[in-house]
PDB file as gemmi writes it, atoms N, CA and C in Angstrom:
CRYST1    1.000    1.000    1.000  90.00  90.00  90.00 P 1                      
ATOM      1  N   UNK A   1      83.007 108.038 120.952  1.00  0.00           N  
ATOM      2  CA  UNK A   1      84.151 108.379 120.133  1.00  0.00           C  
ATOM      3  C   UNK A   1      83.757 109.516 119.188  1.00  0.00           C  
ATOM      4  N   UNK A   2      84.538 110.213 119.212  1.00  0.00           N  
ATOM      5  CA  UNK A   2      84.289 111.461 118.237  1.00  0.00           C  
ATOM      6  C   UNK A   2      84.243 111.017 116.845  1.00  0.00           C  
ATOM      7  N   UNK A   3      83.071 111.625 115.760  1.00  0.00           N  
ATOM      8  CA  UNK A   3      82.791 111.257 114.851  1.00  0.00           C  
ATOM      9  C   UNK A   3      83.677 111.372 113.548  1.00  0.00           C  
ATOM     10  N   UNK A   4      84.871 112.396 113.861  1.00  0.00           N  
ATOM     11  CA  UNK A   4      86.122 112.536 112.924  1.00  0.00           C  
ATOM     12  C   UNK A   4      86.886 111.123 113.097  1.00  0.00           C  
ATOM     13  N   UNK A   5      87.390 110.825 114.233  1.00  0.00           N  
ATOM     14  CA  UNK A   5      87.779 109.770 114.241  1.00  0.00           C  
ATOM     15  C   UNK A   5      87.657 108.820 113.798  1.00  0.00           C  
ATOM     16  N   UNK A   6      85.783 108.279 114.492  1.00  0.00           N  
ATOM     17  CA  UNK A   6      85.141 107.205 113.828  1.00  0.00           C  
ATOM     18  C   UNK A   6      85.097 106.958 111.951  1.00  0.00           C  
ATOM     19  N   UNK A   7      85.720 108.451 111.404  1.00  0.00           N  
ATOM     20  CA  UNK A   7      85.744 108.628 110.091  1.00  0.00           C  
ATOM     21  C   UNK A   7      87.087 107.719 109.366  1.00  0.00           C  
ATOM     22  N   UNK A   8      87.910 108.355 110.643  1.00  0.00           N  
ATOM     23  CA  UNK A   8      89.164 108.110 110.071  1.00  0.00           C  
ATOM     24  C   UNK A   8      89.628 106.754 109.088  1.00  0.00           C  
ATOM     25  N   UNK A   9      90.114 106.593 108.378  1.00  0.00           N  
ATOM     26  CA  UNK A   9      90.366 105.049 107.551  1.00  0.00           C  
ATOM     27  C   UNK A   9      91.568 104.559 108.319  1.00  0.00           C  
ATOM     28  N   UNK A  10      91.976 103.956 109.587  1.00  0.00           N  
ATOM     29  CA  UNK A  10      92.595 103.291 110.060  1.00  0.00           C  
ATOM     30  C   UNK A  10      93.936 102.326 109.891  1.00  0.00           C  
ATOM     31  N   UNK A  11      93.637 101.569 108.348  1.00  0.00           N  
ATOM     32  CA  UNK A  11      94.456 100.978 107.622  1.00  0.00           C  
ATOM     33  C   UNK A  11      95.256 101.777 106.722  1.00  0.00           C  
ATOM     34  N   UNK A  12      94.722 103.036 106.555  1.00  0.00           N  
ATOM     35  CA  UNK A  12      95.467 103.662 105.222  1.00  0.00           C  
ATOM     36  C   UNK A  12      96.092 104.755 106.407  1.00  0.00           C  
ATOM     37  N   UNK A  13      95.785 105.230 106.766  1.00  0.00           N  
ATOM     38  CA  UNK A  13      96.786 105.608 108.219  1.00  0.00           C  
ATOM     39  C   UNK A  13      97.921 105.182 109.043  1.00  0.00           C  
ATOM     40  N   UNK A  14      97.538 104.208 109.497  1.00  0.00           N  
ATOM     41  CA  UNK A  14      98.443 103.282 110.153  1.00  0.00           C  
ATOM     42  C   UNK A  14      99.246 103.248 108.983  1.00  0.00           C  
ATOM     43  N   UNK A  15      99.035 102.782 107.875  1.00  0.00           N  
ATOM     44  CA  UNK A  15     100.407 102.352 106.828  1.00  0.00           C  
ATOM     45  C   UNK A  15     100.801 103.817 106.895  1.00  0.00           C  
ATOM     46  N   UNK A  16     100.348 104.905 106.342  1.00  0.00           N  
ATOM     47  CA  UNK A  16     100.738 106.157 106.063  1.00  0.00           C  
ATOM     48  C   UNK A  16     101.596 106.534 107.198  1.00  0.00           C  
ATOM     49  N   UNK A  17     102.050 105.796 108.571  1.00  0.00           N  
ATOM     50  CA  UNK A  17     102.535 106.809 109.467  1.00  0.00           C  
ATOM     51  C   UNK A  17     103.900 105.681 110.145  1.00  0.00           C  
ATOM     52  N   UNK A  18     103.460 104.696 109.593  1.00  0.00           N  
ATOM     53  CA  UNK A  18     103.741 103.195 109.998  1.00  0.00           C  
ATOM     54  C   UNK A  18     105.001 103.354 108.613  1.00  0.00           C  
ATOM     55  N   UNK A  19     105.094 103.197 107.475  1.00  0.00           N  
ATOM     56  CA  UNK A  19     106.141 103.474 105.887  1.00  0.00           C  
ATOM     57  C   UNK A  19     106.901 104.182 106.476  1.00  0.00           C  
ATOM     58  N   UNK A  20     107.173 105.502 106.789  1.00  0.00           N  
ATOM     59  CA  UNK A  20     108.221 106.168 107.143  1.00  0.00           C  
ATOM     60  C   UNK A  20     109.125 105.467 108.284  1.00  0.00           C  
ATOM     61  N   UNK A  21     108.344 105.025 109.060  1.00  0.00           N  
ATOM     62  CA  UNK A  21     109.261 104.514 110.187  1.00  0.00           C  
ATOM     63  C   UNK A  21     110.033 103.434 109.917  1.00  0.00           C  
ATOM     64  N   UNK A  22     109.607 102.901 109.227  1.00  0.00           N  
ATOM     65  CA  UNK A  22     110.302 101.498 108.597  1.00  0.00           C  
ATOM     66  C   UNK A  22     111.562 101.940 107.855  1.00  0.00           C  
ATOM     67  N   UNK A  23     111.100 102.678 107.164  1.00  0.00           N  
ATOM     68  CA  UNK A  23     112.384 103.551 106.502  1.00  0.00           C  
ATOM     69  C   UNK A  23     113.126 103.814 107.138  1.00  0.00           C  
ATOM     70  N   UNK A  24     113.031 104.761 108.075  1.00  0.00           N  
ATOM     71  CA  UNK A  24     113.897 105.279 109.022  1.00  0.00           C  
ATOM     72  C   UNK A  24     114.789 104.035 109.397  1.00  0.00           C  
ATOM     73  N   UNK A  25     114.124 103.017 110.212  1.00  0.00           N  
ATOM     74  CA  UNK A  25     114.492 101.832 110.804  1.00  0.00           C  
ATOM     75  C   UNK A  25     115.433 101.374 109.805  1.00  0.00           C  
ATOM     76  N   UNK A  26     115.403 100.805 108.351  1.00  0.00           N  
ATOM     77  CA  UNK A  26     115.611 100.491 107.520  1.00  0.00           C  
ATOM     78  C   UNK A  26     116.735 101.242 107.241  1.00  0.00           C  
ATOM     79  N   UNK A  27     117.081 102.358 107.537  1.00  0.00           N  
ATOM     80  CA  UNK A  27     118.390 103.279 106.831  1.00  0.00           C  
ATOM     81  C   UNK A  27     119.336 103.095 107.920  1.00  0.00           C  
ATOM     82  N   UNK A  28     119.066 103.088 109.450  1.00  0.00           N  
ATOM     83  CA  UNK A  28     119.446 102.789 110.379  1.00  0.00           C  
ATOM     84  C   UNK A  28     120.371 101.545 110.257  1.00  0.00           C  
ATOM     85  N   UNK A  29     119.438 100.538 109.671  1.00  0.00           N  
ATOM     86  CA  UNK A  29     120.456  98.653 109.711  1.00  0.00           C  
ATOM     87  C   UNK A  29     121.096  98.649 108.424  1.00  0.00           C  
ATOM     88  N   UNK A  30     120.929  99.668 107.540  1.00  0.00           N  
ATOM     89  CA  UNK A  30     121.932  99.430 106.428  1.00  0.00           C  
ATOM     90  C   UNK A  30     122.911 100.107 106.891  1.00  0.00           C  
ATOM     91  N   UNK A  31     123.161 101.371 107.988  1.00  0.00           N  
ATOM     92  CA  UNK A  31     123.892 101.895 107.996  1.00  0.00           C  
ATOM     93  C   UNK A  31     125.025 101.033 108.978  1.00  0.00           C  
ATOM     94  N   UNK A  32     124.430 100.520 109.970  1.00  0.00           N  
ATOM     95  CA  UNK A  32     124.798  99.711 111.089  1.00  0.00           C  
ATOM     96  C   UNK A  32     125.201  98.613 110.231  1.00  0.00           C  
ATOM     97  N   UNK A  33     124.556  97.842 108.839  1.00  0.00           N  
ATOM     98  CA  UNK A  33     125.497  96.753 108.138  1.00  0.00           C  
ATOM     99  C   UNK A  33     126.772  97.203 107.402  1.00  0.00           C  
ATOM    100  N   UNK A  34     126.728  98.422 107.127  1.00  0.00           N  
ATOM    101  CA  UNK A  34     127.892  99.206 106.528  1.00  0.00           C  
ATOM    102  C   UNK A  34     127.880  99.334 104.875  1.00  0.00           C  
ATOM    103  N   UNK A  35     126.130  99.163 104.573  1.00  0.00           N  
ATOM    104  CA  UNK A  35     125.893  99.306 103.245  1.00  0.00           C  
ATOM    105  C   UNK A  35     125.348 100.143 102.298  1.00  0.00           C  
ATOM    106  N   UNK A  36     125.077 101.023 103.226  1.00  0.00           N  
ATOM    107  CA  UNK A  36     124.995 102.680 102.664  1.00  0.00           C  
ATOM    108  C   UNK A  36     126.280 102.792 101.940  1.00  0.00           C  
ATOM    109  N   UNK A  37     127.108 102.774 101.848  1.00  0.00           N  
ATOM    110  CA  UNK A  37     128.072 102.785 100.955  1.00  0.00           C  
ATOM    111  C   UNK A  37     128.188 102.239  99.684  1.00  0.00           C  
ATOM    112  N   UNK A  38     126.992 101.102  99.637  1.00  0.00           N  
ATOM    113  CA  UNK A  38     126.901 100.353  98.304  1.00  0.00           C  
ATOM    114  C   UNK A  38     126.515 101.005  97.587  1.00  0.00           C  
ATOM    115  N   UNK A  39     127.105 101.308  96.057  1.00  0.00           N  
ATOM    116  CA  UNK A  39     126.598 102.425  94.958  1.00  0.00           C  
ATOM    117  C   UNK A  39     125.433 102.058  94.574  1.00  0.00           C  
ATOM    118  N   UNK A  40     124.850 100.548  94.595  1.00  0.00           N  
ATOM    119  CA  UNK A  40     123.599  99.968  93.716  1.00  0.00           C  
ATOM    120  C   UNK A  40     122.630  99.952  94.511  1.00  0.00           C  
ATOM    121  N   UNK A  41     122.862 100.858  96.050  1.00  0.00           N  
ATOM    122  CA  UNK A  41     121.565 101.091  96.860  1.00  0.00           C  
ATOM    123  C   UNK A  41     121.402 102.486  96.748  1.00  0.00           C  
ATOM    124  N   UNK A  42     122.197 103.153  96.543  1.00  0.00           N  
ATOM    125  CA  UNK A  42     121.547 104.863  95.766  1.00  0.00           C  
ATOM    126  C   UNK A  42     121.227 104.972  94.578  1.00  0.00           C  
ATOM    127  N   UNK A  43     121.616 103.738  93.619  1.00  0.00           N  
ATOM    128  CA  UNK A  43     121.472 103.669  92.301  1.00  0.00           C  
ATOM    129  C   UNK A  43     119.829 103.410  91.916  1.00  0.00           C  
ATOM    130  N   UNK A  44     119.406 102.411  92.862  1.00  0.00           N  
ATOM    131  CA  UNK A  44     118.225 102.035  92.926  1.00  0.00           C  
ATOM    132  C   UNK A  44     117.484 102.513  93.517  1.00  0.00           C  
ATOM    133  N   UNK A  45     117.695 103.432  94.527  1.00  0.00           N  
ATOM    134  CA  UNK A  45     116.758 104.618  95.259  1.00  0.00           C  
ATOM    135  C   UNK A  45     116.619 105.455  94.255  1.00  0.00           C  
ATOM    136  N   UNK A  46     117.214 105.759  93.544  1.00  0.00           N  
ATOM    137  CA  UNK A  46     117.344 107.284  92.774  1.00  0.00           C  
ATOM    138  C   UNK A  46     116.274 107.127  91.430  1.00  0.00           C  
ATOM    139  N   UNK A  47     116.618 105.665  90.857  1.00  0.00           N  
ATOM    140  CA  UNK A  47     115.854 105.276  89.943  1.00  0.00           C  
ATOM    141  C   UNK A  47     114.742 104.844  90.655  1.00  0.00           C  
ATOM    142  N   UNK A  48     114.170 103.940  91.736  1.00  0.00           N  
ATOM    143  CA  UNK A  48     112.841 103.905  92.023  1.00  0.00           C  
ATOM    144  C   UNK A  48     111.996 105.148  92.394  1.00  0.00           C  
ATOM    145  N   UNK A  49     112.610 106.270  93.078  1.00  0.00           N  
ATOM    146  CA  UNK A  49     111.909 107.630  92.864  1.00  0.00           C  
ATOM    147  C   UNK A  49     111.478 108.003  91.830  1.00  0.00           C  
ATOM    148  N   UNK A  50     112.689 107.760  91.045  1.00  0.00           N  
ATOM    149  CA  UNK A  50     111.753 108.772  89.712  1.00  0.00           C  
ATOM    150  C   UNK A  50     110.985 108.061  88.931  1.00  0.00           C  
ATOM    151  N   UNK A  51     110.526 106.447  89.140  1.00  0.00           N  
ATOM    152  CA  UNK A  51     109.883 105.940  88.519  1.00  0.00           C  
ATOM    153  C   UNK A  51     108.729 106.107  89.465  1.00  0.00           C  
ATOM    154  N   UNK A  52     108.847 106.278  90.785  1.00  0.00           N  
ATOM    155  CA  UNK A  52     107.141 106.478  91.471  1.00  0.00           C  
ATOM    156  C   UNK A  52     106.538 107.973  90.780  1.00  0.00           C  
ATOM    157  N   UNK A  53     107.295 108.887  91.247  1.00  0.00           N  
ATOM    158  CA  UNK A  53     107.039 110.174  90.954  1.00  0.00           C  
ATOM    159  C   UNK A  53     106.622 110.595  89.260  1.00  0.00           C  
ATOM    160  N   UNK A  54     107.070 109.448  88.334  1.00  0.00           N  
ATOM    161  CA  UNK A  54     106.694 109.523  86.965  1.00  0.00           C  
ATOM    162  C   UNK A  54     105.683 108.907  86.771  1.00  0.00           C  
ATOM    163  N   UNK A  55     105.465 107.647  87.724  1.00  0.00           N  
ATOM    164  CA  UNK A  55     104.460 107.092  87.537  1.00  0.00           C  
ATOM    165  C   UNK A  55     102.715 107.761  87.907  1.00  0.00           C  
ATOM    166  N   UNK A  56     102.939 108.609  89.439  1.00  0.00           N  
ATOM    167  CA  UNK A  56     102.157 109.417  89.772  1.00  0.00           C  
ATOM    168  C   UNK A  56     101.863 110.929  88.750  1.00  0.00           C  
ATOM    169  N   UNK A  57     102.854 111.149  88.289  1.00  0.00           N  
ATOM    170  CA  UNK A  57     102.527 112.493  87.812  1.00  0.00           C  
ATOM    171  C   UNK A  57     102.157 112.445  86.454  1.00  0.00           C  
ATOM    172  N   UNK A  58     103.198 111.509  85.496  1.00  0.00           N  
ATOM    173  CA  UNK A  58     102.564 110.820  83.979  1.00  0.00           C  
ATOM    174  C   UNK A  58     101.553 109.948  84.210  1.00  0.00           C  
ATOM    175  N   UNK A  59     101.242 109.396  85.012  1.00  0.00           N  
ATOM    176  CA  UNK A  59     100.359 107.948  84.814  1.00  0.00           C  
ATOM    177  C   UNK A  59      99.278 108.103  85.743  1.00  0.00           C  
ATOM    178  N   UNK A  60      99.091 108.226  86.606  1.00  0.00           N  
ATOM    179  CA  UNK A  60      97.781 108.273  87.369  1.00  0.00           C  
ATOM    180  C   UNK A  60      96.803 110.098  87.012  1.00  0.00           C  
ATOM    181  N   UNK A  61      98.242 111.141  87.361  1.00  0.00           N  
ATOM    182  CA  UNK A  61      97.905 112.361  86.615  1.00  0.00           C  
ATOM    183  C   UNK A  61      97.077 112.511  85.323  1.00  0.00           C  
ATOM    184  N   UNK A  62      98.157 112.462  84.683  1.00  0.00           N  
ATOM    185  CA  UNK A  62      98.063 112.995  83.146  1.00  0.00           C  
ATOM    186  C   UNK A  62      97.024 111.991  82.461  1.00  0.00           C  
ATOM    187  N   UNK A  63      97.603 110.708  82.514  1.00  0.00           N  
ATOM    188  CA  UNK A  63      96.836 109.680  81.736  1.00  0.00           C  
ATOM    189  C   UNK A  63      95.480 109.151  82.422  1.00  0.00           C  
ATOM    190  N   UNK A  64      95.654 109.104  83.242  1.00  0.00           N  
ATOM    191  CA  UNK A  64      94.382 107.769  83.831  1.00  0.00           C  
ATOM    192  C   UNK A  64      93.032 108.992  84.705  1.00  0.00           C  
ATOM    193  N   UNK A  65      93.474 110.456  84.579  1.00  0.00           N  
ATOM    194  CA  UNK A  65      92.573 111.364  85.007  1.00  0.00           C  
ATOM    195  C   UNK A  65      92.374 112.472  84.336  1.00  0.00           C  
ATOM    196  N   UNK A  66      93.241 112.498  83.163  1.00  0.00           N  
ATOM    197  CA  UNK A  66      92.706 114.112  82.067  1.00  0.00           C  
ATOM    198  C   UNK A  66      92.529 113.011  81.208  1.00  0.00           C  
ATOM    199  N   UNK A  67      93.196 111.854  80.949  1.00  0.00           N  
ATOM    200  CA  UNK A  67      93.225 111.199  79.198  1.00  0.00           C  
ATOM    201  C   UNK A  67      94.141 112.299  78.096  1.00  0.00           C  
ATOM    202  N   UNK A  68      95.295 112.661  79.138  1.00  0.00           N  
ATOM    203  CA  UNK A  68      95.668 114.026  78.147  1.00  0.00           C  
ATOM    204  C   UNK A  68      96.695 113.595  77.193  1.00  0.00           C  
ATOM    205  N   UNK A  69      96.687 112.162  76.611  1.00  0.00           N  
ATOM    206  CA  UNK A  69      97.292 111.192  75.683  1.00  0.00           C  
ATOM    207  C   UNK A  69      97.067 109.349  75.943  1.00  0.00           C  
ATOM    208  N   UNK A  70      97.226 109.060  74.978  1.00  0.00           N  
ATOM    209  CA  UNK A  70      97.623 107.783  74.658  1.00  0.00           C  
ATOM    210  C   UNK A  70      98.406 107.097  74.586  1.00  0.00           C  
ATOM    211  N   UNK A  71      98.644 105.734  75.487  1.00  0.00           N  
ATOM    212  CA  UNK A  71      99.960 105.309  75.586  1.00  0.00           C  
ATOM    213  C   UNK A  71      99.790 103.631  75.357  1.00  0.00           C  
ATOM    214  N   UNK A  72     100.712 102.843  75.020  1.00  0.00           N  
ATOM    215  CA  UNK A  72     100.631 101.502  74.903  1.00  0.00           C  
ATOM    216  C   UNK A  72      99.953 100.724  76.369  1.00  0.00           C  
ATOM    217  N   UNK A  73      99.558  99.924  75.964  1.00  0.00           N  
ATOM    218  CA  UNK A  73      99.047  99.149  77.385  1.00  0.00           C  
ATOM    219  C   UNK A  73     100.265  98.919  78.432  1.00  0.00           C  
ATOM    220  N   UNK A  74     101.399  98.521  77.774  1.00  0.00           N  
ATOM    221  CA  UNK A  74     102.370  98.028  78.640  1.00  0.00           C  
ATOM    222  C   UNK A  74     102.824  98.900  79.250  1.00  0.00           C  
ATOM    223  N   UNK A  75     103.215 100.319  79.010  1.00  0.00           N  
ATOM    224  CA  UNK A  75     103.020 101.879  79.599  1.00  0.00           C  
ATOM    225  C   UNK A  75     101.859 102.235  80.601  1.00  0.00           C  
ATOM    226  N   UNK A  76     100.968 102.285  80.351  1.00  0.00           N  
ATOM    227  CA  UNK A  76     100.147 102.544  81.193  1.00  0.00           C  
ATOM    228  C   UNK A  76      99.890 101.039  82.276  1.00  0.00           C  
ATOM    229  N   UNK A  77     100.547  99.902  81.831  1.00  0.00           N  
ATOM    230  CA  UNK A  77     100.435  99.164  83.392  1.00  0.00           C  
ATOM    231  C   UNK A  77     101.466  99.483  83.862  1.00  0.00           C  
ATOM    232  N   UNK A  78     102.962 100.293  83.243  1.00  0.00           N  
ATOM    233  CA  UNK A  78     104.347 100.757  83.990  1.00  0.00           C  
ATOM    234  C   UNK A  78     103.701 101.584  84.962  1.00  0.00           C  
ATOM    235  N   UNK A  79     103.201 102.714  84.587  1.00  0.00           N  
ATOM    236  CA  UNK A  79     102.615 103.440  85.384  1.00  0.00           C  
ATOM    237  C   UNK A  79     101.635 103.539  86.251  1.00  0.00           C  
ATOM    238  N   UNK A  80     101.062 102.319  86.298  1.00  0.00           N  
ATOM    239  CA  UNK A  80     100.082 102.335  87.351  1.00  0.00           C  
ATOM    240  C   UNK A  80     101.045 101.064  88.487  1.00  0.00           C  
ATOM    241  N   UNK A  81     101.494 100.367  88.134  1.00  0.00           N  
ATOM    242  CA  UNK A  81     102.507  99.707  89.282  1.00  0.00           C  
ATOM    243  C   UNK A  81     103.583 100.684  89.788  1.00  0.00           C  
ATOM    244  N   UNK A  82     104.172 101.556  89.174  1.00  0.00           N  
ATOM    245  CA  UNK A  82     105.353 102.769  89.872  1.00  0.00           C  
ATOM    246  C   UNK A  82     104.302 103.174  90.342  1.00  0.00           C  
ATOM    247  N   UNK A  83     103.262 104.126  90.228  1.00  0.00           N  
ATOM    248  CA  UNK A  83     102.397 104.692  90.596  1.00  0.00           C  
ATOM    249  C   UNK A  83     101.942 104.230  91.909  1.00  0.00           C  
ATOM    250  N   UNK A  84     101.135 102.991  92.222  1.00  0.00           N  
ATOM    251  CA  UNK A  84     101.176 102.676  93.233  1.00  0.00           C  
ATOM    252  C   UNK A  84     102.634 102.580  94.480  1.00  0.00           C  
ATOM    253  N   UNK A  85     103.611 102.284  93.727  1.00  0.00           N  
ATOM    254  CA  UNK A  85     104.325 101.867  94.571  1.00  0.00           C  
ATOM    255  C   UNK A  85     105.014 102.943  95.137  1.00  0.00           C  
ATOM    256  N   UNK A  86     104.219 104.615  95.100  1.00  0.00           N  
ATOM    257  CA  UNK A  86     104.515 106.071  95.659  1.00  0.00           C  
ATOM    258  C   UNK A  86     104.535 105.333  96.861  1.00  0.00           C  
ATOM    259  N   UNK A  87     102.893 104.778  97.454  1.00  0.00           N  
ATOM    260  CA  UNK A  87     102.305 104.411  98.313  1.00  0.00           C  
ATOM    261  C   UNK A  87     101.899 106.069  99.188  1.00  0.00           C  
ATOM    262  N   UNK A  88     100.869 106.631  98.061  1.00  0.00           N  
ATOM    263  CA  UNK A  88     100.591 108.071  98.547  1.00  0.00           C  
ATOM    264  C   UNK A  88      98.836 107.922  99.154  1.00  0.00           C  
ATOM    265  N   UNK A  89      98.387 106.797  99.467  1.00  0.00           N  
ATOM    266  CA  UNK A  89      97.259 106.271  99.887  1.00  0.00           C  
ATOM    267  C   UNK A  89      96.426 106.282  99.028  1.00  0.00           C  
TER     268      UNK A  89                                                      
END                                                                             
């Protein structure tokens, strides 16, 4: 087996390629249940984005890798649970 391969991390891959499809799948049976139309499923997409993307860019970024401020504990565990839940490996 080629030694890139043998490198490869398998689990963080597979999820990484494996998440989108689910999605896909997932937009598919809401659409087929007829609930894409529900306002409190764009409401909650719109707000869980910008809480990953705040969480990654304020919280794992800014805070937990420059220290480029100080934030309450309960803040910085907001941001490291949005943060994870990018699911950017």
């Amino acid at each position: 087996m080629n030694k890139a391969v043998r490198r490869l991390e398998w689990t963080v891959s597979s999820f990484m390629i494996l998440n989108p499809l689910a999605a896909i799948v997932g937009m598919i049976w809401l659409a087929h249940a007829g609930l894409l139309g529900n306002p409190a499923i764009w409401i909650f997409g719109f707000i869980y984005a910008i809480g990953a993307n705040l969480g990654i860019t304020a919280g794992y970024h800014r805070l937990m890798s420059h220290r480029s401020y100080e934030a309450h504990p309960l803040v910085e565990w907001f941001f490291l649970l949005m943060g994870a839940s990018a699911f950017e490996g």
